[in-house]
C-alpha positions as a printed NumPy array, in Angstrom:
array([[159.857, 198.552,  53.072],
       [160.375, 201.598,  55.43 ],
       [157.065, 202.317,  57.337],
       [156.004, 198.414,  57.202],
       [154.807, 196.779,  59.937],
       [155.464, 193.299,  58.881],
       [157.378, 191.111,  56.593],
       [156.993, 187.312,  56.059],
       [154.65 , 187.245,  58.978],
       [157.622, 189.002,  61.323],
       [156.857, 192.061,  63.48 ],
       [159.72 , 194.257,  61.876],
       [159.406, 196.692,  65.057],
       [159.454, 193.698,  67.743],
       [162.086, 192.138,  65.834],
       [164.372, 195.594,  65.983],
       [163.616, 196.126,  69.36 ],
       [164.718, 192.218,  70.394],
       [168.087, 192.485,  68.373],
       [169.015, 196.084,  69.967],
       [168.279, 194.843,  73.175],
       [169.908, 191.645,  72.621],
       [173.401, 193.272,  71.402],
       [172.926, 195.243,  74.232],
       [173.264, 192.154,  76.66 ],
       [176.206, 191.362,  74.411],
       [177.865, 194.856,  74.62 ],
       [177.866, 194.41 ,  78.3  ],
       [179.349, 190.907,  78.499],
       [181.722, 191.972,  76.656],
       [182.975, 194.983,  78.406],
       [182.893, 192.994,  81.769],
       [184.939, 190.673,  80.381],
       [187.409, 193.115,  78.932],
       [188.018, 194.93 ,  82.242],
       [187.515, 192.146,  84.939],
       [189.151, 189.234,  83.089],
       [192.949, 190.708,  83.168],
       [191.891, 192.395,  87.245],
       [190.907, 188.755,  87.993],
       [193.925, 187.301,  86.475],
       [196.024, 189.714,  88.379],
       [194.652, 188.876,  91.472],
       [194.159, 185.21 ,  91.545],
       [196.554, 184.132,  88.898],
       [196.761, 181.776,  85.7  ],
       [196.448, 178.359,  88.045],
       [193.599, 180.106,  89.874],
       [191.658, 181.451,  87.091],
       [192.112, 178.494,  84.964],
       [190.604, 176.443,  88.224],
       [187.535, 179.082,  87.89 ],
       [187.27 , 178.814,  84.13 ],
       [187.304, 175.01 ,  84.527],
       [184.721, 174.875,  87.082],
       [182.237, 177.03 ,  84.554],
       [182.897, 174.992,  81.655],
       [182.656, 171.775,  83.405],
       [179.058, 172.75 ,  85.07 ],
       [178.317, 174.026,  81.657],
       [177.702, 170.435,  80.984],
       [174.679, 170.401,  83.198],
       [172.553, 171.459,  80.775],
       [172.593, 168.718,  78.68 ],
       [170.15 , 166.914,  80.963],
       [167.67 , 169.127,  79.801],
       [167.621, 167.571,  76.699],
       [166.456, 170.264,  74.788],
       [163.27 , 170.779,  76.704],
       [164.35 , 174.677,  76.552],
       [164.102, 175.136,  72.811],
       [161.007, 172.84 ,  72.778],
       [159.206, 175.354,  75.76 ],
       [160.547, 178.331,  73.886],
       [158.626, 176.675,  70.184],
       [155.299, 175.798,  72.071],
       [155.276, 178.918,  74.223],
       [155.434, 180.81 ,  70.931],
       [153.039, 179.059,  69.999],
       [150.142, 178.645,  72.229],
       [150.836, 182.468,  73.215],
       [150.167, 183.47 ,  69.452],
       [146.7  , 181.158,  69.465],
       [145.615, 182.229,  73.231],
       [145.681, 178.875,  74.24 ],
       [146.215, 179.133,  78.269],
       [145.159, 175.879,  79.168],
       [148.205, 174.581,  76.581],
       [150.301, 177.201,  77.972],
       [149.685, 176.017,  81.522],
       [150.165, 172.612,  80.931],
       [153.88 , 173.242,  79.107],
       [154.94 , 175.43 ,  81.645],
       [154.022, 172.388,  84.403],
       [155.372, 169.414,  82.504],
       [158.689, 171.615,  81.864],
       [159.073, 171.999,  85.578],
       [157.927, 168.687,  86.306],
       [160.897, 167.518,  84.53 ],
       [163.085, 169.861,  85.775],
       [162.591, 169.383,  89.022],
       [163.593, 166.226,  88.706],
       [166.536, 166.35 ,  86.696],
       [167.662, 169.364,  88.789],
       [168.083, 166.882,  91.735],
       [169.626, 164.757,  89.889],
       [172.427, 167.4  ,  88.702],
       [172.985, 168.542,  92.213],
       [173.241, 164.912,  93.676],
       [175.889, 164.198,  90.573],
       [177.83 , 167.418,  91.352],
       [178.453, 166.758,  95.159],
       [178.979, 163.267,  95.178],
       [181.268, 163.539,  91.631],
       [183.271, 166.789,  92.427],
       [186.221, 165.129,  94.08 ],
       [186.291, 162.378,  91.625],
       [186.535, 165.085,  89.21 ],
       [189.147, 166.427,  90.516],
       [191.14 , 163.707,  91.066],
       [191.016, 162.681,  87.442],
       [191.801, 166.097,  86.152],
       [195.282, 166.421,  88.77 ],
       [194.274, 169.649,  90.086],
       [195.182, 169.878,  93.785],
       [193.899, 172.872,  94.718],
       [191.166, 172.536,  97.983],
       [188.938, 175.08 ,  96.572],
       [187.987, 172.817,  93.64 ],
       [185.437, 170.584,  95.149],
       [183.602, 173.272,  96.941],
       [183.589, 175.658,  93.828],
       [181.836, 173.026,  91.89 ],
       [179.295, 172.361,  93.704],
       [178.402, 175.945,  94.721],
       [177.999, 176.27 ,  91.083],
       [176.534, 173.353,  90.262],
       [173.523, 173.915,  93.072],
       [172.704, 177.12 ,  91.068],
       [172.709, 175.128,  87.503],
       [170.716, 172.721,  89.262],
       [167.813, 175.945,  90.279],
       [168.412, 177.528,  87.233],
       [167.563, 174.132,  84.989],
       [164.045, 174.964,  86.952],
       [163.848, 178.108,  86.506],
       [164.649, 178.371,  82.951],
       [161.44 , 177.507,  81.793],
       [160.334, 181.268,  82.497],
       [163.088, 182.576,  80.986],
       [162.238, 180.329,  77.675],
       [158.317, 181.308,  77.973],
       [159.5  , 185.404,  78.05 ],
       [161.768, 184.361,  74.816],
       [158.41 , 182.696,  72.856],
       [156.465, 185.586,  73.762],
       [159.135, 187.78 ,  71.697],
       [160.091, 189.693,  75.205],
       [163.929, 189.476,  74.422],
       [163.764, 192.777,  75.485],
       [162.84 , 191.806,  79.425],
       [165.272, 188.733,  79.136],
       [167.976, 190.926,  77.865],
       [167.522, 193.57 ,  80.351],
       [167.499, 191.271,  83.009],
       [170.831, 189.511,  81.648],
       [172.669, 193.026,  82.033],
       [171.711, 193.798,  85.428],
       [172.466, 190.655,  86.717],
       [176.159, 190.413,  84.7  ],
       [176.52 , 194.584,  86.1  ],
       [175.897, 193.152,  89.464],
       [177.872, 190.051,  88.827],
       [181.06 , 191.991,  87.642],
       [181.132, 194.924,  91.042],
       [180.87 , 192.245,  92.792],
       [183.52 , 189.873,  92.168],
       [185.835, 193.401,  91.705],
       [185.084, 194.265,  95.053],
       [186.038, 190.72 ,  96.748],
       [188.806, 190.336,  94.776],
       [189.811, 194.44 ,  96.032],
       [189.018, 193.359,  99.384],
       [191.407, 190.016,  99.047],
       [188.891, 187.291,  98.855],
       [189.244, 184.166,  95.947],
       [187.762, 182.258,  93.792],
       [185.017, 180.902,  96.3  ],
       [183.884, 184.298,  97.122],
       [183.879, 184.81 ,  93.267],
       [181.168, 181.694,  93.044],
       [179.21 , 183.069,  95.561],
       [178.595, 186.201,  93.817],
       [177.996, 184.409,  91.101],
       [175.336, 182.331,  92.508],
       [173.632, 185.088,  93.981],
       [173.362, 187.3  ,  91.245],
       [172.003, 183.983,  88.745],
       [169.463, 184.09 ,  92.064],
       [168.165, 187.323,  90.97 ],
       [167.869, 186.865,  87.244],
       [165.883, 183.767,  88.138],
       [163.861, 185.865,  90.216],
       [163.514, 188.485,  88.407],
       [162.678, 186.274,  85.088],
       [159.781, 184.705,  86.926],
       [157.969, 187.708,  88.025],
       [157.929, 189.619,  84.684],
       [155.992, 186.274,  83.536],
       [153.997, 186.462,  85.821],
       [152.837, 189.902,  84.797],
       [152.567, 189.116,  81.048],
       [150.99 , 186.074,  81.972],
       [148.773, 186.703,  84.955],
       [146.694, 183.109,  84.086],
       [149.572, 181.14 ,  84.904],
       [148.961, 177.886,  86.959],
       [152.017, 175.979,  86.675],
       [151.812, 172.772,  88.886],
       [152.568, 169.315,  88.843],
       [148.596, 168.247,  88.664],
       [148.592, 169.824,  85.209],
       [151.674, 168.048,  83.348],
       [151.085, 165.707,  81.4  ],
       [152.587, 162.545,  79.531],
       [151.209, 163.585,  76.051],
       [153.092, 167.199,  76.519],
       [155.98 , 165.111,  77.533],
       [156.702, 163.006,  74.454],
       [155.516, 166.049,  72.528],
       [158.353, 168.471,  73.713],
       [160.652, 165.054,  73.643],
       [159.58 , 164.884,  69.748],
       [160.86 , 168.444,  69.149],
       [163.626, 168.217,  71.465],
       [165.681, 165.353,  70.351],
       [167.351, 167.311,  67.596],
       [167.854, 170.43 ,  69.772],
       [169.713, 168.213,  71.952],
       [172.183, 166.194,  69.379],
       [172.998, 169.848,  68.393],
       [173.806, 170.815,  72.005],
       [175.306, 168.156,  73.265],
       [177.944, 168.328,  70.127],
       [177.918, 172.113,  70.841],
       [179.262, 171.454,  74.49 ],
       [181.809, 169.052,  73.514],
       [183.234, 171.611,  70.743],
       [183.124, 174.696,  72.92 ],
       [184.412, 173.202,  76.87 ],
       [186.012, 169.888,  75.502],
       [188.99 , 171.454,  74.798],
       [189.105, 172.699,  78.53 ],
       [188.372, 169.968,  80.233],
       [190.708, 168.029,  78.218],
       [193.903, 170.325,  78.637],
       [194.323, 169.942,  82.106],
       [194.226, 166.073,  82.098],
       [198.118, 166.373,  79.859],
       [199.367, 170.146,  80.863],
       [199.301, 172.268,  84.105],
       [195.952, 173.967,  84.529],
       [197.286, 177.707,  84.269],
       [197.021, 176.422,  80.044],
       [193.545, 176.936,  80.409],
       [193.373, 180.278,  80.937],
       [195.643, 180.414,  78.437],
       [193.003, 178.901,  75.916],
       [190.397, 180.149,  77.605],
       [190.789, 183.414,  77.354],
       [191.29 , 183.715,  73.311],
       [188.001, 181.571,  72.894],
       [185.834, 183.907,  75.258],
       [186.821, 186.299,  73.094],
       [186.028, 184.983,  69.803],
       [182.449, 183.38 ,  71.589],
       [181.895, 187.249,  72.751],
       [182.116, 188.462,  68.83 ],
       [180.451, 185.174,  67.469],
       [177.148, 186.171,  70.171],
       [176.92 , 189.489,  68.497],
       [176.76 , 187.796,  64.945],
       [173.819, 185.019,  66.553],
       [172.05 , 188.159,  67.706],
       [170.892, 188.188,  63.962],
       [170.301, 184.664,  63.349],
       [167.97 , 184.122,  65.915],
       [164.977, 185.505,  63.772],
       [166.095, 183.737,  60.63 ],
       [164.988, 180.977,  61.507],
       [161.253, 181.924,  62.073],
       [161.585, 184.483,  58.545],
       [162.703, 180.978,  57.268],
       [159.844, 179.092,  57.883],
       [157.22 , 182.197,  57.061],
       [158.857, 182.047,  53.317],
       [158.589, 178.618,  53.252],
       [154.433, 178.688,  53.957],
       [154.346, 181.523,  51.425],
       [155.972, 179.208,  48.822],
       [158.827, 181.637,  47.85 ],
       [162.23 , 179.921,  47.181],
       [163.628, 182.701,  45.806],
       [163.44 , 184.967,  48.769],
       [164.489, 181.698,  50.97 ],
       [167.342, 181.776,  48.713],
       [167.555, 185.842,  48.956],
       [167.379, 185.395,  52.815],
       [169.864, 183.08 ,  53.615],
       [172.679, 184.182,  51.281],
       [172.071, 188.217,  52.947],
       [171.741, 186.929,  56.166],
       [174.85 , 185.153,  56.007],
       [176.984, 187.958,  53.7  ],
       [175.9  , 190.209,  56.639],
       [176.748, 188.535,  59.528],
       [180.658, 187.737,  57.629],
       [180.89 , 191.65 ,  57.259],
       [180.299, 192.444,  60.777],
       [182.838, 189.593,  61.892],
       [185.724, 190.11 ,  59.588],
       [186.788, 193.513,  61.456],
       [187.459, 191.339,  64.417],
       [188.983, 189.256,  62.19 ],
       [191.287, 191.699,  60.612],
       [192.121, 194.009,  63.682],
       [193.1  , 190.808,  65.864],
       [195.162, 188.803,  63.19 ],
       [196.933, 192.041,  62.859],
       [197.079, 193.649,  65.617],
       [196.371, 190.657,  68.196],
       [199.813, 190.016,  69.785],
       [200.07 , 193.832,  70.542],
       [196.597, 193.958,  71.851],
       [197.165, 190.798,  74.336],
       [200.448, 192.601,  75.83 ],
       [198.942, 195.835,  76.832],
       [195.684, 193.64 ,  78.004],
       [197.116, 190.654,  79.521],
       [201.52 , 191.12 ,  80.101],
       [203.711, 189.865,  77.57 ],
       [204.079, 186.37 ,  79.04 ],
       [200.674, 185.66 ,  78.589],
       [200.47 , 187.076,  75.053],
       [203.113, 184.719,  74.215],
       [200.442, 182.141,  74.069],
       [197.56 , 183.975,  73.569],
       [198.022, 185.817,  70.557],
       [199.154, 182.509,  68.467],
       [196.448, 180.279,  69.601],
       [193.667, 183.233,  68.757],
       [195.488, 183.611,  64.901],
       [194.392, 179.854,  64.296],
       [190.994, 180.175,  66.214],
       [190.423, 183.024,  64.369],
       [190.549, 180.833,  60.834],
       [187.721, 178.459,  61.834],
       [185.566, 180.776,  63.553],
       [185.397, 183.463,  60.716],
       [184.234, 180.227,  58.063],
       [181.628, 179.929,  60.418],
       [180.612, 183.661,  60.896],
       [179.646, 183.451,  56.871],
       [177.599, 179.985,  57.718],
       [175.842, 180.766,  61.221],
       [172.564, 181.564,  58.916],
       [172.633, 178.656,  56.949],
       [171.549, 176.886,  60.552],
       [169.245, 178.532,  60.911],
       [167.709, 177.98 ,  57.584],
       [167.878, 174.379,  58.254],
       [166.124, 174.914,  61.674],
       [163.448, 177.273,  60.461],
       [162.795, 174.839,  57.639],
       [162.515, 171.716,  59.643],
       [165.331, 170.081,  57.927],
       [168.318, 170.33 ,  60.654],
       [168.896, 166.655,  61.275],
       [171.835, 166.233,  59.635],
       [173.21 , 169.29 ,  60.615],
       [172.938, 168.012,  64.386],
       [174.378, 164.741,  62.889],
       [177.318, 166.57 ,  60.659],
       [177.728, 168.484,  64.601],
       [178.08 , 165.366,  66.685],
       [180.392, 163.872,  63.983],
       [182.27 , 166.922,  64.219],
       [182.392, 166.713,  68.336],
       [183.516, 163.086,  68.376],
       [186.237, 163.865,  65.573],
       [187.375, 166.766,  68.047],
       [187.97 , 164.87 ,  71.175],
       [189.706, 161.791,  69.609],
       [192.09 , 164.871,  67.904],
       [192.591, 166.593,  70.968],
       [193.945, 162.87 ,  72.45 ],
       [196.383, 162.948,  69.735],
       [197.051, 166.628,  69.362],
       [197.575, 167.586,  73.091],
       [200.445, 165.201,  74.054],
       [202.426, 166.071,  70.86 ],
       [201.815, 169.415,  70.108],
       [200.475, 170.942,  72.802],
       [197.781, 173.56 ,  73.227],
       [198.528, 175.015,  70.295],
       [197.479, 171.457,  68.506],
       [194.547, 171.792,  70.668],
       [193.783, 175.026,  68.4  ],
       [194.644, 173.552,  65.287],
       [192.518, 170.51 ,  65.49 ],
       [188.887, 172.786,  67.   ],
       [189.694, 175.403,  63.981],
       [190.216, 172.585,  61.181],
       [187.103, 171.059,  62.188],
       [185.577, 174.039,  62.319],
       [186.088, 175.273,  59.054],
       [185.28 , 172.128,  57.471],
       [181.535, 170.937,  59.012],
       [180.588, 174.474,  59.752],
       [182.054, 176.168,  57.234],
       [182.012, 173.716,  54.188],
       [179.534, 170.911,  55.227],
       [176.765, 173.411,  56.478],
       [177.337, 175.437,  53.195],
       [176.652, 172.332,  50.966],
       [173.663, 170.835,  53.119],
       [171.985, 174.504,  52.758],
       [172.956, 175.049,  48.887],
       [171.299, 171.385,  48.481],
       [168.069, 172.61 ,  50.377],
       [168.159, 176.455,  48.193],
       [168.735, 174.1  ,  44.773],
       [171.87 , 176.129,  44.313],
       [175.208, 174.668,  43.736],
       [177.862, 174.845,  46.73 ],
       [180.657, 177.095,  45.231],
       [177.797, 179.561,  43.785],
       [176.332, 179.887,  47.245],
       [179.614, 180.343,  48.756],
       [181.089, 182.899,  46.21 ],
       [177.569, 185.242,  46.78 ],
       [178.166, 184.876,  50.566],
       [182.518, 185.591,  50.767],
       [183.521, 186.7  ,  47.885],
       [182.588, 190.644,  48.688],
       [183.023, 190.614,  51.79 ],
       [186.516, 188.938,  51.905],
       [187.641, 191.017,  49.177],
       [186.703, 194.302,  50.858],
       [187.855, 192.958,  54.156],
       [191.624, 192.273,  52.07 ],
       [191.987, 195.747,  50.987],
       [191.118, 197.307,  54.275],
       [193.613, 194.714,  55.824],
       [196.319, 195.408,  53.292],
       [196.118, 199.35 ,  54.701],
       [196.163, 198.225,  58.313],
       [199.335, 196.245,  57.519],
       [201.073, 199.127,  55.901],
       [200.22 , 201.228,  59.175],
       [201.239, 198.615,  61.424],
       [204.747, 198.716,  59.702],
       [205.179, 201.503,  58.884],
       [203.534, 204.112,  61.846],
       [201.399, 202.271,  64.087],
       [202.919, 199.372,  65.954],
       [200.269, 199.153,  68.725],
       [202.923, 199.678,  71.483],
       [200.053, 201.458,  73.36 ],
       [196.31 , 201.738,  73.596],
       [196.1  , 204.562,  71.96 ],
       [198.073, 203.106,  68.592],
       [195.409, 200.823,  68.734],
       [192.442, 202.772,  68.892],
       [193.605, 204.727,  65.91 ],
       [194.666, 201.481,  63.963],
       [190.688, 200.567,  64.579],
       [189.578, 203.848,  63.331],
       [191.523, 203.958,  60.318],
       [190.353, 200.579,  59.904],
       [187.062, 201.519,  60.192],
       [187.256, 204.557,  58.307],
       [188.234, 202.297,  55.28 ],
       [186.019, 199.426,  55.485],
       [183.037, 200.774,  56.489],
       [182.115, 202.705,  53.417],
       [183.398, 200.193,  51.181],
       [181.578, 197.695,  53.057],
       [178.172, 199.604,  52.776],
       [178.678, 200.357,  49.101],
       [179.772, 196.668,  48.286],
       [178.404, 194.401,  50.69 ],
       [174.672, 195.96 ,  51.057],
       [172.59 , 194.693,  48.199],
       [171.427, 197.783,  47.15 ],
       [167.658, 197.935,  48.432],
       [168.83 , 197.261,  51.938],
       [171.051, 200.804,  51.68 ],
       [168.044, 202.865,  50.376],
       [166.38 , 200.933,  53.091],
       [169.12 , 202.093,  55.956],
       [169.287, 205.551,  54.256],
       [165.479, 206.079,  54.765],
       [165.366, 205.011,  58.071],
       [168.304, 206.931,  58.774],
       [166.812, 210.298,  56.801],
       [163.563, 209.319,  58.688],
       [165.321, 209.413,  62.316],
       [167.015, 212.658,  61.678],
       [164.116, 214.446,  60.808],
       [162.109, 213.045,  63.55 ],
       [165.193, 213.789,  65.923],
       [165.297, 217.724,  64.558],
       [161.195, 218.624,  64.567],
       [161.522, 217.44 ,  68.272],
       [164.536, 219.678,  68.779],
       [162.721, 222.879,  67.255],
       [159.68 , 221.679,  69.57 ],
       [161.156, 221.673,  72.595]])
């Protein structure tokens, strides 16, 4: 396989070159959010930030008027790019921003008339509320417009512009809201920034289109009704699937501060970004499987469908269970030396029963794909929305009883079971494997190696390393690493994917020495 241009019909270099690039994007998010989240905290504090996290996750719902016009513009962009069809091109590119357009009005009118109502419903007092939202929601409202381009640079396999974009804009983003909050300005000032900087990317997004795509014509004179109900078509699915999404990820969020004081969403808030930073870096992978899906299913071969989704998914597990390990281990000391004691009180806990649901789905996150790829994903959006309704009627019940750590325990049951257990079975029935087989190939190694490397960890935490400062737990991660790495290359790797790593490895070196003697 080393030296091959292709396989399955994928560009092997392209498809390198989008994933680096694309954990790139994800390196950075996460590092902004590692140093600014505890400085903003600081500054503003819990009532404060939980107000800003609230605002994000409640204009996060904008996008579901879109209606998954984004995934059907990123499909047909793909496409009509691949066939040179710039008439077809030119006419999805105008219908999409026909329709956003519209709808984009339509959010902004929703979010300044609705604001106060919002907030009024949700008991939160504070002034800067209604003016936050609809800052943000006026640059949701652009950006529903403007994410066509952004769509059209992802179907012509240019996640390397998108992503390179994405970190300038989130570098910007991050000095910026350090320096107002340095300087004594608030959450307002925070939007602002925010806005501005989303300004650029859209910006930005559009003109590096326009270069790869000098014949663009985009205007309302060339949509059409027929591209319309086309993109609808392919939509519709997309859009069960994110609407369910939304519900799982901000319902919790929006709920919380309807029965508890709003300083519990930061609270939540903060364990889940976490867990949604290391879940990104896993969908990094999966965002070709579904195309490699689809190639193996024109060639005909089940048994490298089969081969395909049980790696993907075995690989994906073993780059998630370290976060897994380190924070159920070490995550109470980690939240006290990054966020104070107090708030590690409720951090840590709620993050040890996030952590449950969100590492069933780490081993599944493939399996979606596969279904997507393949065409066969409607009952996976179904299984989703079922999953989304069961959440918020639990959360009802939960909250007022138990809390926000029942909020936890209700999102990470349901979890597990649709998109850890349901997904599993609706894939195994598609591969013509049975369930248990599929899932024993996909966790069994990994969770085993993952156990013994945790069973060291433990014995360090008791007996040596406590993690009472940051340097304790840099050295519990590199003995960690030190131990599961090899076993998980040895183990996990079937074994032509390690000659395959090896070569390209061997093959780097050598390239990296001959131009060392050269120069």
């Amino acid at each position: 396989m080393s030296g091959a241009v292709k396989s399955g019909g994928i560009h092997i270099g392209r498809y390198v070159s989008n994933v680096a690039w694309s954990w790139a994007g994800v390196a950075v998010t996460v590092v902004v959010g590692f140093f600014l989240s505890p400085y903003t905290i600081h500054k503003v504090g819990d009532s404060e930030f939980g107000i800003w996290t609230l605002a994000l996750a409640m204009v996060d719902y904008y996008w579901l008027i879109d209606l998954g016009f984004r995934s059907a513009t990123l499909k047909y962009s793909a496409q009509y790019h691949a066939a040179g069809d710039e008439t077809a091109l030119n006419e999805l590119l105008s219908t999409g921003l026909l329709y956003s357009a519209i709808s984009g009005v339509i959010l902004f009118g929703a979010s300044f008339v609705l604001a106060p109502w919002i907030g009024a419903r949700l008991h939160i007092q504070q002034p800067v509320f209604v003016p936050l939202i609809r800052l943000v929601g006026f640059s949701w409202a652009v950006g529903l417009v403007f994410n066509r381009y952004s769509a059209c640079l992802e179907g012509f396999q240019r996640f390397d512009i998108t992503s390179r974009v994405w970190i300038l804009t989130t570098a910007l983003r991050a000095i910026s809201i350090a320096l107002l909050l340095y300087f004594g300005f608030g959450i307002f000032q925070m939007g602002i920034a925010l806005v501005a900087c989303q300004f650029l990317g859209y910006f930005l997004n559009f003109a590096e289109l326009q270069k790869l795509f000098p014949a663009q014509r985009a205007g309302w004179g060339n949509a059409t009704v027929a591209m319309f109900q086309r993109m609808a078509r392919y939509g519709f699915h997309s859009f069960t699937a994110l609407i369910s999404n939304r519900l799982l990820n901000q319902g919790v969020l929006l709920l919380l501060p309807y029965f508890l004081p709003v300083r519990f969403v930061t609270y939540y808030g903060v364990p889940w970004s976490l867990l949604d930073y290391a879940m990104d870096g896993v969908s990094r992978i999966g965002m070709v499987t579904a195309p490699s899906a689809a190639a193996l299913e024109v060639q005909g071969s089940e048994r490298s469908l089969l081969s395909l989704a049980v790696h993907a998914n075995r690989y994906c597990l073993t780059i998630y269970l370290p976060v897994t390990v380190l924070l159920t281990i070490y995550g109470r000391p980690f939240f006290t030396l990054w966020l104070g004691s107090g708030r590690a009180d409720y951090c840590a806990p709620l993050l040890a029963v996030l952590l449950i649901g969100s590492t069933a789905m780490a081993g599944q996150f493939n399996s979606v794909s596969v279904l997507t790829g393949l065409g066969l994903h409607k009952t996976y959006a179904r299984s989703l929305f079922v999953e989304a309704v069961l959440c918020i009627g639990g959360l009802f019940l939960a909250v007022p009883r138990y809390g926000v750590m029942g909020a936890a325990a209700v999102v990470s049951a349901l979890m597990f079971l649709n998109r850890g257990i349901v997904t599993a079975f609706l894939t195994a029935r598609v591969l013509r494997i049975p369930t248990l087989q599929y899932l024993r190939r996909i966790y069994a190694v990994p969770c085993g190696v993952a156990g013994v490397s945790a069973a060291l960890l433990l014995w360090c935490r008791w007996h040596w390393l406590p993690g009472r400062t940051w340097p304790e737990l840099i050295a519990a991660g590199g003995i960690f690493a030190a131990s599961y790495g090899p076993l998980a290359f040895f183990l996990c790797l079937s074994a032509h994917h390690r000659a395959f790593l090896v070569e390209k490895v061997r093959t780097s070196l050598a390239r990296f020495g001959s131009s060392s003697l050269t120069g």
